[in-house]
N, C-alpha and C positions, 0 to 999 in steps of 0.2 A: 345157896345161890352159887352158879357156876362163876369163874372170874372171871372179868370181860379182856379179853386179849385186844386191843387194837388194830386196826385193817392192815396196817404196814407192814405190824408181825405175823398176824394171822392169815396175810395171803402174801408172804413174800414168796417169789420164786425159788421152787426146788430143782428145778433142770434148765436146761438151758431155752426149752423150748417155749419157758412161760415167762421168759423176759420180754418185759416189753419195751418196742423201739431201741434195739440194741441190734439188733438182724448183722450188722456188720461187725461186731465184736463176737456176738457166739458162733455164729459161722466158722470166723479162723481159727475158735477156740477147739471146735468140736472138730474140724480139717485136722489141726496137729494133732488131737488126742486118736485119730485113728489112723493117722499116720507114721504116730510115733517121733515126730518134731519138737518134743516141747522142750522151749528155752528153760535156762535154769531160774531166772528171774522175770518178774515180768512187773509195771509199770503202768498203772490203771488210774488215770485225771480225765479229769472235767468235772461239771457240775456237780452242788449235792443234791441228793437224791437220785440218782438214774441208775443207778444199779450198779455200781463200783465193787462195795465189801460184797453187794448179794453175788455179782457173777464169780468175785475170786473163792467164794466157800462151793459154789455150782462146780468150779475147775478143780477145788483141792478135794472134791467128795468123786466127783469123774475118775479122777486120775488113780484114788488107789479102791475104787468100786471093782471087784471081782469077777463083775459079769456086762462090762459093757457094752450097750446094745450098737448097732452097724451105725445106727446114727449118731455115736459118740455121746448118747446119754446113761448115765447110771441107771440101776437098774433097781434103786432102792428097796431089795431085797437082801442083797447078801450081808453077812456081818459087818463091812466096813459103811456099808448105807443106813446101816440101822444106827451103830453108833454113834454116827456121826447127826442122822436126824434127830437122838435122844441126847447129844450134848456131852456125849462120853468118850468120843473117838480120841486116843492119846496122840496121834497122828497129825494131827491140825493145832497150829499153839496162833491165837490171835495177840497181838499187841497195842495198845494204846498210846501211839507215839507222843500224842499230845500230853501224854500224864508222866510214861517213862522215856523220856528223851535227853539222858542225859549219859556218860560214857560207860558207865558202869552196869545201868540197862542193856545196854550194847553188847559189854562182855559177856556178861551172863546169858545173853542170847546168842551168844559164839560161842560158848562154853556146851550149851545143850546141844546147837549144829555136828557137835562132836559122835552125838550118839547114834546106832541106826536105829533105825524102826523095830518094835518089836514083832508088829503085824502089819500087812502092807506096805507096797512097793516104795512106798514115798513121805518123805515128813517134809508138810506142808505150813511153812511161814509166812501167817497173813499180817503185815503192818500198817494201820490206818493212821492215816494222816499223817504220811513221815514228814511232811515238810517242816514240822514242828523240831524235829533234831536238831541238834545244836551239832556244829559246825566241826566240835570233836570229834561227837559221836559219828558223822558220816565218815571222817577218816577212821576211826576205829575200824566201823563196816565194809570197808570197802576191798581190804584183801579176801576176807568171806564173798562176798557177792561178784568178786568177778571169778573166786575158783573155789566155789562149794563143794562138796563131798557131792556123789552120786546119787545118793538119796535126797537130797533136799534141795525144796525149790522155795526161791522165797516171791511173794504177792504184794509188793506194796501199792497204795491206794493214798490220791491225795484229789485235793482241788485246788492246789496251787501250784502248779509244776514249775514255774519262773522263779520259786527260790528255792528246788533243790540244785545241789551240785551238779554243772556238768559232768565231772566222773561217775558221779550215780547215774544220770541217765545211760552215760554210753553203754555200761552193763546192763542194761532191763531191755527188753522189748515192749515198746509203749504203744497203750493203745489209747486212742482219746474218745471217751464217752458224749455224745451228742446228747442238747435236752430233748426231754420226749412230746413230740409234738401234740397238737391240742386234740387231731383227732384219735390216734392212739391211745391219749388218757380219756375221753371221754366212753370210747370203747372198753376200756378197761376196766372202767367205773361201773358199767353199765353190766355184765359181767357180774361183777361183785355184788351189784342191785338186787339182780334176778336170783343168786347165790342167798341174801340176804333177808329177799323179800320184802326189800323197799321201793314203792310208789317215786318214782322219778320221773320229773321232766327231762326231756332231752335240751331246752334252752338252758337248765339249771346247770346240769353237766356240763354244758361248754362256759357257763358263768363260771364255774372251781377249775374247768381247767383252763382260763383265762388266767385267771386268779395267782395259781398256782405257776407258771413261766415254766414251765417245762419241769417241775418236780413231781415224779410222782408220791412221792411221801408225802409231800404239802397238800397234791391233793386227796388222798385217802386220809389226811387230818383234817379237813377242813370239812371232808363228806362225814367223818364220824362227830362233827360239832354238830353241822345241820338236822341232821337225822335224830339228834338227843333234842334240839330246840325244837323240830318241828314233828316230833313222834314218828317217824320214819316215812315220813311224805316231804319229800322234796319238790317246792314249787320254784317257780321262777321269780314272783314275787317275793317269799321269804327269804332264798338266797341272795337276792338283794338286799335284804332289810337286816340279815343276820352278818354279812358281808359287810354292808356299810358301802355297796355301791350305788350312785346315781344313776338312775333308769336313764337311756338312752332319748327315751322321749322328748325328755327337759331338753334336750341339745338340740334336738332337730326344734323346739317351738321359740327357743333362743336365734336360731336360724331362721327361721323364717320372719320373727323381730327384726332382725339385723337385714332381711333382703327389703322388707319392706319398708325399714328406717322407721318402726314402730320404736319410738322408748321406753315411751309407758309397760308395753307388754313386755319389751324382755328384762325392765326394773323389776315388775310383780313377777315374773318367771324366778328371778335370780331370789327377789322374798320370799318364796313357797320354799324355794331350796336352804334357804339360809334356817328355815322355819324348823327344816326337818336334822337340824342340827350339823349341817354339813359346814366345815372349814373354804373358807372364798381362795385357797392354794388349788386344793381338792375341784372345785369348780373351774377353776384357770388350766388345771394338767387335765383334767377329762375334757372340756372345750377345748383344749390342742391337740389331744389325741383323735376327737370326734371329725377335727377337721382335717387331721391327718388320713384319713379314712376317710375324707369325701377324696379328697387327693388322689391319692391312690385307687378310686375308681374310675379318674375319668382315665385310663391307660388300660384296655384291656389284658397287658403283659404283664403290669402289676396284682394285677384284682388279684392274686393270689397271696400276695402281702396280706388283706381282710382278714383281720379273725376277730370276726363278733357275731352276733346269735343270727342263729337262721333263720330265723323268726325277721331281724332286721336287716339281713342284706337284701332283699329287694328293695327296700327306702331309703338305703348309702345309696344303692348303684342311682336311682331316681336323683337322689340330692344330690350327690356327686356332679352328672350329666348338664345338669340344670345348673347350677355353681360355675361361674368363670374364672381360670388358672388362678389369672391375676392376684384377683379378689380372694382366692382363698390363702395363695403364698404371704399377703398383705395382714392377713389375718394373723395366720400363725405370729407373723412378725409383732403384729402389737398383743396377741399370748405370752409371744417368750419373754418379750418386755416386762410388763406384767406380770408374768411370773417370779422373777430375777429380782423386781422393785419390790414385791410383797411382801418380804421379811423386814424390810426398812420402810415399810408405812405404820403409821402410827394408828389412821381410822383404816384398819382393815376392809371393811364393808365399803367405805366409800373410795376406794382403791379398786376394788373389781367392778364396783357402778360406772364410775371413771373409762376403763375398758368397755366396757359394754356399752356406753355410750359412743365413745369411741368409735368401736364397731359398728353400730347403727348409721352411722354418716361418712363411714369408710367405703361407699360405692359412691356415694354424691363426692368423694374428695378424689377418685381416682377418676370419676369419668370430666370432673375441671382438667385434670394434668393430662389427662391422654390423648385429647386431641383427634385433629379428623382422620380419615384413614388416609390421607396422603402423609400422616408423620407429622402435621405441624400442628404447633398449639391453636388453639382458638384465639382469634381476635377479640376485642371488644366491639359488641356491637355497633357502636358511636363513638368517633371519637373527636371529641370539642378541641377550636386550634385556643392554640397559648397565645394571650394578647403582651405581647410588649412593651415597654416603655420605651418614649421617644428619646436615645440618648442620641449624646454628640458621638460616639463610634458609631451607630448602625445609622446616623445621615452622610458619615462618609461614603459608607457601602451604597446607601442608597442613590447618593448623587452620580457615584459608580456607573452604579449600572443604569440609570434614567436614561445619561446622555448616550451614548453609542443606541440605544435602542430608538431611541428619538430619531437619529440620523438615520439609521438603517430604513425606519419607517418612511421620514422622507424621501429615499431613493425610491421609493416604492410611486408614487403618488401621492395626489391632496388625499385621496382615500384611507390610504395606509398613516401618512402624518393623522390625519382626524383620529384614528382607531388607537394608534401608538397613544395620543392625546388625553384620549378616554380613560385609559388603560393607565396611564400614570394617575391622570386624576381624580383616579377612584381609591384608589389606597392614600392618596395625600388628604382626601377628605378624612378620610379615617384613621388616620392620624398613622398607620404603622405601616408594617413591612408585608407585600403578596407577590404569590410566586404565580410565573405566567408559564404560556408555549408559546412561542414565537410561530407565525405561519412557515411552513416550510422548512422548519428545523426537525431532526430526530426528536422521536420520542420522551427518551429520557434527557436528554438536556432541556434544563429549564434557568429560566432566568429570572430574575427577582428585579422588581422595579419598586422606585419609592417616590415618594413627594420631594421635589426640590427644596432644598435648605433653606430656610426662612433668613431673611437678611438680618442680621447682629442690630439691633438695639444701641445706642451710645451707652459706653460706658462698658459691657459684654464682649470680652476676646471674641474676635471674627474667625471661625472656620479656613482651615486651609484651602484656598482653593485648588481644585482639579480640573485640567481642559478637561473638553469633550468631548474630545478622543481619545480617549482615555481610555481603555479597557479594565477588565477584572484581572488581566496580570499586571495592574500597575500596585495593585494590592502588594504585593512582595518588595517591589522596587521602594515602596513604601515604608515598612517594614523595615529594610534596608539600611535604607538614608537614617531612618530613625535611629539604630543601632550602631551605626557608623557614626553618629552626631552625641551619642552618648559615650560613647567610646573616646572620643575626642575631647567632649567635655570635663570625662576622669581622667585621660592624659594629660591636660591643663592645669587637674589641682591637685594632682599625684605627686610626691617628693618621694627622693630617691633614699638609701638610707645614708643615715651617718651616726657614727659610731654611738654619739651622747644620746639622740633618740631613742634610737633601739636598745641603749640599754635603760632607759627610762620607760617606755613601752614595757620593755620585759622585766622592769620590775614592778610597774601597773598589777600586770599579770600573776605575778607570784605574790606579789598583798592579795589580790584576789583567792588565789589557793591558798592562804594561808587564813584567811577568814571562813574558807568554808571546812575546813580542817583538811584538807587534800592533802596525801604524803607524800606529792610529786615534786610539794615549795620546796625541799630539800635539794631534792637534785635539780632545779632550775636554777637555786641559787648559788650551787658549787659549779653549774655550767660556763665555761667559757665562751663568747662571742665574737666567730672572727668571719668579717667582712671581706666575700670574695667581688664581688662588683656591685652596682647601683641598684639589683633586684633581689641579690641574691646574700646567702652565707653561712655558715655555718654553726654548728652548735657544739662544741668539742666536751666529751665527756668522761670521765675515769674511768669506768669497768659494766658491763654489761646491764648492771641491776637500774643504775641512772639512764643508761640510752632507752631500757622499756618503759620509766616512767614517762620521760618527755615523750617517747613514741605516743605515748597515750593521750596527752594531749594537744599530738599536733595539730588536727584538724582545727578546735577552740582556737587553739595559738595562732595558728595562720590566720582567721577572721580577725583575731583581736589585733592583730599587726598589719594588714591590711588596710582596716577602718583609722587605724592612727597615722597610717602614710598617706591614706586615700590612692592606693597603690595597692591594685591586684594584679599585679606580676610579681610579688613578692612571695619567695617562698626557699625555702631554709633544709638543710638535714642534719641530720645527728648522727655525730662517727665517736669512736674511742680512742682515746691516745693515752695508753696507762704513762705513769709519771716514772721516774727511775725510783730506784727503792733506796732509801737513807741508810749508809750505816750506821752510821751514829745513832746512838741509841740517848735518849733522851732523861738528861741526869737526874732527876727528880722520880724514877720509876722505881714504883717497890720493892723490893726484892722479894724471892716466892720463897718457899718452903726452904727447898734443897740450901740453898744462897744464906738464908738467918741460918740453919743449921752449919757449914762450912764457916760462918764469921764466928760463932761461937766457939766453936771447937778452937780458932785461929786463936782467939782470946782467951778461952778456959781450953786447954787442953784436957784435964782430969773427966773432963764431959765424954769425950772418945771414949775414953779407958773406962769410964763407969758402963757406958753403953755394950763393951767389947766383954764386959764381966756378964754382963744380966744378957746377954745373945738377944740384946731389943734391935726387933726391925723399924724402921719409921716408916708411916708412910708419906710419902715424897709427892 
């Protein structure tokens, strides 16, 4: 039995011409080799897969090939093509940065730069994955790679280019590898099919290069799985089911649930899918992608974003069209939610039912908020008045506004008095407040008329009365007097301060903070109280730390001191006046260390001298 090579090895590109989706990197490559341009280093990221290590062994087999053709391809005949195809060329040294990445890998690969070629014009050093070197090693490298020997070129290959060293790039010429788009790989697949003599779909194909996000390696693995599960017939359906993707169908019948606020059906949708063993994450990222893609059809200029089976873009572009902006942006929103909450629900299942229902009633909840097309919400159809109760403030207003309207009526005529008449006493039967239009007034002015005040009962405080002429701006003047009369009332039983008060008040106050454990009693109570007039005074404090605690309770303090004066023009600040500093020092203080050390010696002198023999330090 022959041994089975893999498609990635078995058709990896030999020249430049059978790279695929590179067009822009072999081009320059095969320009300088026939030009005779080529940099000494050169610098090959982006993706895996796309053909990084394949095109640097394509450029180190070119470059010392003997008989290059005008297109700057090898001519895989002469001796340096052969060897090199057979895996023997001494010429080309490949390294594995990721394994040997350490400074002494390094040397020993400067060590060999030393040598020339024994055959062919050039010794060609390939390094993959250098971003893996460690931080010495690229200093090691770096006087090599910016002044090589004339013979040697070095090829390094990565897919992380953000953490090699800036000094390493400036020396390479870099080129960056694009992924290879879906129809490229599908074409390329397709190729290898006809090569292979496997039955393929063309919907299949674009399902692996989906799949696969622009690798071609992923997809030549993924074509060599299919073809072993399904004997070398590739359907559309097996590559879903050996894939593990959800047919797109499910999505558009969940759709069409959700336009027509079915729940039942897109519940059993979501159970046929749950059935088939599919994860409710899996369900929530392909329902946001699905609707991501009606999206992007209703724009003409995007439709080129789409990449899903050709078989279904005519029923995106359909659903798409038919789908409103709104409604679909509203969607994605309760997906990504939903997606994001999914790790942190505990009933999986009944977390994406939740959504889905969701969804079902997210056209009926956008077309409540949206309104008519002049921009405004919707009214309520009906809308019932609010019945009143008859108090004593709304018979003021009422009696308000009765009289002037009475009078005005009377000027009018016995006609106009009868109608004014009516008009008052129909809302006095009904016990509340209605608003009128005056004949001959604007529009929007409207006035409100009530039933006249019922006369006070013995015994029942009697209503203020109001002439009747009296207008709706006596309302204010009202208003007024009242606040003017209150005013005067608390200037009446307001006292002014004095000294024993207020320090009895303020120390109300700090019993108070001192029961609720407050650490402010402290500095209230070293505060000093000094009277600068009859409202006012001050609160004199030692040093900074006490002026912030009283700040903090000035507000409380002011009310509490207020309500004991019955006096709101009261009101006080907090200044610091440090005290002079003592020098006398207070006879009763320990003495420290240094000080018992000094009395002793004063006493036992022998102490010193034992000390001055043994070179003991103290610590002091």
């Amino acid at each position: 039995m022959d041994k089975f090579i893999v498609s990635a090895r078995k058709y990896r590109p030999q020249d430049f011409s059978t790279v695929v989706g590179q067009a822009h990197i072999t081009t320059t490559l095969k320009n300088a080799i026939k030009n005779r341009q080529l940099a000494h280093a050169f610098l090959f990221c982006g993706p895996r897969g796309v053909g990084k290590t394949t095109c640097a062994r394509i450029l180190a087999k070119t470059i010392n090939c003997e008989n290059v053709t005008p297109e700057g391809e090898a001519c895989n005949t002469c001796q340096s093509c052969v060897t090199f195809n057979e895996g023997t060329s001494l010429n080309i040294h490949e390294l594995d940065a990721a394994s040997n990445n350490s400074v002494d890998d390094i040397r020993t690969l400067v060590e060999q730069v030393r040598f020339a070629p024994q055959a062919g014009k050039y010794k060609v050093y390939i390094i993959d994955e250098v971003h893996m070197l460690s931080t010495s090693a690229f200093n090691a490298f770096l006087k090599t790679l910016e002044e090589p020997p004339p013979y040697a070129i070095f090829i390094l290959a990565t897919t992380e280019k953000h953490k090699i060293l800036p000094t390493i790039l400036s020396r390479c010429q870099i080129f960056d590898f694009k992924r290879i788009t879906a129809a490229d790989t599908v074409e390329h697949l397709q190729d290898i099919c006809k090569k292979e003599n496997i039955t393929a779909e063309k919907p299949a194909l674009q399902m692996i290069a989906q799949k696969s996000e622009g690798c071609m390696r992923d997809a030549l693995s993924i074509l060599d799985k299919i073809v072993s599960f399904t004997n070398g017939e590739l359907t559309y359906q097996n590559t879903l089911e050996h894939l593990n993707i959800l047919d797109a169908d499910y999505y558009f019948r969940i759709l069409d649930a959700m336009q027509q606020q079915n729940v039942s059906d897109a519940l059993l949708t979501y159970d046929s899918i749950n059935r088939k063993g599919f994860e409710g994450d899996l369900v929530l990222n392909g329902l946001a992608e699905f609707v991501r893609n009606l999206l992007v059809c209703k724009d003409e200029k995007v439709a080129v974003l789409l990449e899903v089976v050709e078989s279904f873009r005519d029923r995106y572009i359909t659903a798409g069209q038919s789908a409103d902006t709104s409604y679909l942006v509203s969607t994605l929103n309760v997906l990504n939610e939903a997606e994001i909450n999914y790790k942190s629900a505990r009933n999986k299942r009944l977390h994406v039912e939740l959504a889905l229902i969701k969804l079902c009633y997210l056209a009926q909840a956008l077309q409540v908020t949206a309104g008519d097309a002049n921009g405004k919400k919707k009214q309520p159809e009906a809308v019932k008045p609010v019945s009143f109760r008859n108090i004593p403030a709304m018979e003021l207003v009422k009696a308000t506004v009765a009289a002037p309207t009475a009078q005005r009526a009377a000027e009018r005529g016995p006609a106009g008095a009868q109608q004014a008449a009516e008009r008052v006493a129909e809302p006095a039967a009904a016990g509340g407040a209605k608003l009128i239009v005056e004949e001959g007034a604007p529009e929007p002015v409207k006035k409100a008329t009530a039933p006249p005040a019922q006369p006070a009962s013995s015994g029942q405080p009697t209503q203020p009365t109001i002439p009747a002429t009296a207008s709706l701006g006596s309302l204010s003047r009202i208003r007024q007097q009242f606040s003017t009369r209150q005013q005067n009332d608390d200037a009446s039983n307001s006292r002014p301060l004095e000294p024993e008060a207020l320090h009895k008040a303020w120390q109300q106050y700090a019993d108070y903070l001192r029961e609720n454990r407050n650490p402010a009693v402290q500095s209230m109570e070293l505060a000093t109280l000094r009277i600068t007039d009859a409202h006012t005074f001050e609160v004199v404090t030692n040093n900074n730390l006490e002026q912030k605690f009283v700040e903090q309770e000035k507000r409380t303090l002011s009310d509490h001191l207020q309500k004991a004066f019955a006096n709101k023009a009261i009101s006080f600040t907090v200044i610091i006046e440090e005290k002079e500093a003592v020098d006398e020092e207070p006879a009763d203080r320990p003495l420290n260390k240094r000080e018992q050390f000094i009395q002793i010696v004063e006493q036992y002198p022998l102490v010193k001298e034992l000390k001055d023999r043994l070179r003991l330090e103290l610590d002091y």
